[in-house]
Biotite code that builds the C-alpha atoms (Angstrom):
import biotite.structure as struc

atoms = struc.array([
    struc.Atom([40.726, -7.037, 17.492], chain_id="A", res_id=1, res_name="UNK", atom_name="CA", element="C"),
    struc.Atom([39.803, -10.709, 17.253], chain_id="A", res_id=2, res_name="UNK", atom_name="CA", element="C"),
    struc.Atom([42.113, -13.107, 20.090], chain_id="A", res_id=3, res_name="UNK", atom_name="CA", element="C"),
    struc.Atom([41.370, -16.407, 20.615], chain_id="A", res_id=4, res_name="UNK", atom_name="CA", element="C"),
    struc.Atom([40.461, -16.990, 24.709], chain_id="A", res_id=5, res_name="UNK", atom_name="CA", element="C"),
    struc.Atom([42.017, -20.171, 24.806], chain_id="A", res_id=6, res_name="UNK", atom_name="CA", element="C"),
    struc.Atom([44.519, -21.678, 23.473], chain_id="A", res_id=7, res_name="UNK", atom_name="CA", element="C"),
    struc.Atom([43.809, -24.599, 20.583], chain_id="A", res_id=8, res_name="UNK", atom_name="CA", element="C"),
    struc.Atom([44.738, -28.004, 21.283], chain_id="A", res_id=9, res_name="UNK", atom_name="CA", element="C"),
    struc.Atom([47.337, -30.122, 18.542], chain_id="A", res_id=10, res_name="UNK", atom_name="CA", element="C"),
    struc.Atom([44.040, -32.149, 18.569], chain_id="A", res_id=11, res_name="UNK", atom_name="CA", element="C"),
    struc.Atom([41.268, -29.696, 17.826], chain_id="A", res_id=12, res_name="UNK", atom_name="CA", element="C"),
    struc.Atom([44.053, -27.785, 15.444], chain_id="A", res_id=13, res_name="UNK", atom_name="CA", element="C"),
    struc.Atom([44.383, -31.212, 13.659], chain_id="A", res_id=14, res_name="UNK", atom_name="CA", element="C"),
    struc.Atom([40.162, -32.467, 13.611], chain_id="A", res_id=15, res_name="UNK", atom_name="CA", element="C"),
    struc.Atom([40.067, -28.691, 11.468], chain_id="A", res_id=16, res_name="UNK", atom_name="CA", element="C"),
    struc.Atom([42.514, -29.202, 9.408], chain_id="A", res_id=17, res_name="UNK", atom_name="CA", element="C"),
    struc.Atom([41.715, -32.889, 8.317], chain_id="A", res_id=18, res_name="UNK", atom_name="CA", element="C"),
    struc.Atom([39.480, -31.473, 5.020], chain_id="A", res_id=19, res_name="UNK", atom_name="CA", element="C"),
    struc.Atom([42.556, -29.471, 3.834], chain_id="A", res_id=20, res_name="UNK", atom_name="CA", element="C"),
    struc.Atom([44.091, -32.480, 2.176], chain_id="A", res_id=21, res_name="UNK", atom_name="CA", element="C"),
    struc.Atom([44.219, -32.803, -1.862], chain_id="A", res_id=22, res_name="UNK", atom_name="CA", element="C"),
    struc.Atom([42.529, -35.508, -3.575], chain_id="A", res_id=23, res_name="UNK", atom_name="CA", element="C"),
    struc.Atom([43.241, -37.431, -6.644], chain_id="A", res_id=24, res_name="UNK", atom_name="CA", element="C"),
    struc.Atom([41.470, -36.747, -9.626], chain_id="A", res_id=25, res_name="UNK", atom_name="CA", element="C"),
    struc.Atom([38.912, -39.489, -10.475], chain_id="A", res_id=26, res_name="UNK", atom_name="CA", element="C"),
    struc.Atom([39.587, -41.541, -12.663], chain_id="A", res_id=27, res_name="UNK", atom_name="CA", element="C"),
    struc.Atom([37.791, -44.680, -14.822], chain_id="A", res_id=28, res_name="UNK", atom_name="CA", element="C"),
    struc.Atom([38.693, -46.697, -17.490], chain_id="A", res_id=29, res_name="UNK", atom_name="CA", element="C"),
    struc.Atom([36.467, -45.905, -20.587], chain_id="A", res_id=30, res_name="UNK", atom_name="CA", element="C"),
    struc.Atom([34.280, -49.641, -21.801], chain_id="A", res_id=31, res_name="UNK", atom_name="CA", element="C"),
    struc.Atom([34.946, -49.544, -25.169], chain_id="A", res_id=32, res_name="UNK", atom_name="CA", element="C"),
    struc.Atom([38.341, -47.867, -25.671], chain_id="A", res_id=33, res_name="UNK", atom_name="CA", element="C"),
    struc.Atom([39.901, -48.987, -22.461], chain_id="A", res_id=34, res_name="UNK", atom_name="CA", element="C"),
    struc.Atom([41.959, -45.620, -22.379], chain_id="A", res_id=35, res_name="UNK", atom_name="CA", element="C"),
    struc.Atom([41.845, -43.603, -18.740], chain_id="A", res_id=36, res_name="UNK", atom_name="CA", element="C"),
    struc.Atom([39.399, -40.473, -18.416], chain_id="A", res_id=37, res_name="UNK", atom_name="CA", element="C"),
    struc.Atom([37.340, -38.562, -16.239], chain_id="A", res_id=38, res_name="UNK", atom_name="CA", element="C"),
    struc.Atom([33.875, -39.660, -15.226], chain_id="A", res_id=39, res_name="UNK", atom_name="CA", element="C"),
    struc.Atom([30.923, -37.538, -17.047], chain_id="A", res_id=40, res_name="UNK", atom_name="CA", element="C"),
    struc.Atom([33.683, -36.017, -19.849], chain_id="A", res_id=41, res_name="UNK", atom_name="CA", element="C"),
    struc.Atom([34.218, -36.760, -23.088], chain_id="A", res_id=42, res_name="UNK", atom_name="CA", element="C"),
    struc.Atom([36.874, -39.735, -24.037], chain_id="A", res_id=43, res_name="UNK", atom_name="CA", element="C"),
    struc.Atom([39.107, -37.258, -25.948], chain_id="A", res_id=44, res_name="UNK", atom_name="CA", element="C"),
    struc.Atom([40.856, -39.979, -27.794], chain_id="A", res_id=45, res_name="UNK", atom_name="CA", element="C"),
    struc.Atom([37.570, -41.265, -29.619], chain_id="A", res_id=46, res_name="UNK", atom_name="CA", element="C"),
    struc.Atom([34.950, -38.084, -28.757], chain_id="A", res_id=47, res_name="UNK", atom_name="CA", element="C"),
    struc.Atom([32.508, -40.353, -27.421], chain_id="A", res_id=48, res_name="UNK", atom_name="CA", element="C"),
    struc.Atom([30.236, -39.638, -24.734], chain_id="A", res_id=49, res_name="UNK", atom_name="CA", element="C"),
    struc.Atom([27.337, -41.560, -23.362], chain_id="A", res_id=50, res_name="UNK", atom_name="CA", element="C"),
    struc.Atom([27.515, -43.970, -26.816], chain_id="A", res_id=51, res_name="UNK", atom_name="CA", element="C"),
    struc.Atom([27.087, -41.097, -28.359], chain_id="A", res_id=52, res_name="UNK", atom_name="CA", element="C"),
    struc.Atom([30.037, -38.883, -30.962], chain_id="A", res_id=53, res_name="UNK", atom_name="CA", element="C"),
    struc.Atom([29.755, -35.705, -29.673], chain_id="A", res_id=54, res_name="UNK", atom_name="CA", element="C"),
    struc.Atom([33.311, -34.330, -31.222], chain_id="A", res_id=55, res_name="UNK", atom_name="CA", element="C"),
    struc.Atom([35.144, -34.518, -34.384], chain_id="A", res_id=56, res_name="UNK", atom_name="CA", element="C"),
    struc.Atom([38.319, -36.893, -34.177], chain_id="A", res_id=57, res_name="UNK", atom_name="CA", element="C"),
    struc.Atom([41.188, -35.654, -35.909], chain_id="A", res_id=58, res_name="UNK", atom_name="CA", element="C"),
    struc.Atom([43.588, -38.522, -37.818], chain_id="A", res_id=59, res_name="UNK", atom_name="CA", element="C"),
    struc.Atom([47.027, -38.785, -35.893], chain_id="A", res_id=60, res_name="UNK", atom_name="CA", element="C"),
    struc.Atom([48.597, -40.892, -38.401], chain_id="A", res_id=61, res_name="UNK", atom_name="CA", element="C"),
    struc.Atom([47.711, -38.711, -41.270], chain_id="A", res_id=62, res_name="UNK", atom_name="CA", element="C"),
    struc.Atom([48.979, -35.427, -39.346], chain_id="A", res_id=63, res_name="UNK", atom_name="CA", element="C"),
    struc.Atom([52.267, -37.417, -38.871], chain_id="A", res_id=64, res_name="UNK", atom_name="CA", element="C"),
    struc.Atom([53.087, -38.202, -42.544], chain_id="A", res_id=65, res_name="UNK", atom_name="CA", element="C"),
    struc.Atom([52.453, -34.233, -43.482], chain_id="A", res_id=66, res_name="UNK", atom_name="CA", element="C"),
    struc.Atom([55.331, -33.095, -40.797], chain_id="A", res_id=67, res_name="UNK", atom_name="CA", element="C"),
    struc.Atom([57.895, -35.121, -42.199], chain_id="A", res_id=68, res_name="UNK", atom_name="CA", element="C"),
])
């Protein structure tokens, strides 16, 4: 059975655990739309990506008018 010989300082304990943290998701704000997204993914809002329209955008304000 595995026991540690020493015991591990508050320090050393700490220095390990110092990668264990959570970071934010990056974040940048698209040139031409000026909405948030993710670097390297596609602007959902207008399916652009690299200057180039790489997904079909569907029409909000048309899907609104047929619900009501």
């Amino acid at each position: 059975m595995a026991v540690p010989k020493k015991k591990v300082s508050k320090s050393r304990r700490d220095k390990r655990r110092t990668h264990h943290r959570l970071d934010p998701p990056a974040v940048v704000e698209d040139r031409h739309s000026g909405e948030y997204r993710r670097p390297h993914h596609i602007d959902l809002k207008t399916g652009m990506y690299k200057g180039r329209q790489v997904l079909a955008v569907k029409q909000r304000d048309q899907e609104e008018d047929e619900e009501d």
